[in-house]
N, C-alpha and C positions, 0 to 999 in steps of 0.2 A: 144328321141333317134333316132325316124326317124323310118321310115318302113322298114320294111326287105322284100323284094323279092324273088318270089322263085328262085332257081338255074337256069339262064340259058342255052340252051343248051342242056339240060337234053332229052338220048334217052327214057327214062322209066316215065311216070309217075309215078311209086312208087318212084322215087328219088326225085321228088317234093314235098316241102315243103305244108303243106295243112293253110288254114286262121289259124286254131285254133294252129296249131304249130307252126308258125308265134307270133302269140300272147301270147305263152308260152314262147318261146326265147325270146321275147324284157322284157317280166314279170321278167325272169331273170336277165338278162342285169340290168334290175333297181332295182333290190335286190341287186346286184353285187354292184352299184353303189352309194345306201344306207346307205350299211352297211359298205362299204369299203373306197369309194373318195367321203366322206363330205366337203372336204376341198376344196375350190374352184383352190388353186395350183394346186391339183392331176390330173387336168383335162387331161391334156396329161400323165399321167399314164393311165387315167382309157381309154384313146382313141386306147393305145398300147394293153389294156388288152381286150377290146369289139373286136378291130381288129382280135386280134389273136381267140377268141371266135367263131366271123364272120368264120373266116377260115377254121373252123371246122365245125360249122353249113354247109356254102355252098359246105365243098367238104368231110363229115364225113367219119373216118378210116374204111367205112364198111368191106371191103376186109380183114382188119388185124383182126375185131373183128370174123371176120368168122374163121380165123387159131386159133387163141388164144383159139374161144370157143367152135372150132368145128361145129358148123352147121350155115346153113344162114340166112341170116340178109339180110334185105333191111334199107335204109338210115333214113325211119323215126324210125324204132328199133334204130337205134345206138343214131340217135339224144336226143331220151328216154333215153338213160340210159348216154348217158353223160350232158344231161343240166336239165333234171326232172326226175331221175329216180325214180320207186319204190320200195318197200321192197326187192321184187323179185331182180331187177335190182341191188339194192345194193350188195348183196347176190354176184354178179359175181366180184365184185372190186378186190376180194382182186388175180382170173385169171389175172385180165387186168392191176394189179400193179406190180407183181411178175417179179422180173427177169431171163430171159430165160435160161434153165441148160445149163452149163459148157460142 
């Protein structure tokens, strides 16, 4: 799948991605790609779906997960809770899926 880089640009070092988170998203990515596009056709499915995946790793909704959950987040928390989250982390889905009152 290739290396992933951390964000460049980045004024914060908390926004930077660290080695082992790095090596959590690509573990990802290839469970993704496992269990999903065996097919060797799928290829360009699963390069639209890692891309779009990408997009969120390097620029994560921290800002929205802060309104949704109310308190602050730095970028490796959101990265948590959307590509490996834990029990805990589960626990918030069903904030971060609901749609906003009328």
């Amino acid at each position: 799948l290739g290396p992933l880089a951390p964000r460049q640009g980045s004024e914060h070092l908390a926004d930077m991605a660290s080695d082992d988170e790095i090596r959590r998203f690509e573990e990802v990515l290839e469970q993704i790609k496992e269990q999903n596009f065996q097919d060797s056709r799928e290829a360009d499915v699963f390069s639209t779906v890692k891309d779009a995946l990408k997009k969120h790793w390097d620029a994560p909704p921290t800002k929205q997960m802060e309104q949704v959950l109310f308190r602050n987040m730095v970028d490796a928390e959101v990265r948590q809770i959307l590509f490996y989250p834990s029990v805990e982390d589960i626990e918030m889905y069903p904030l971060l899926i609901c749609s906003p009152p009328d």
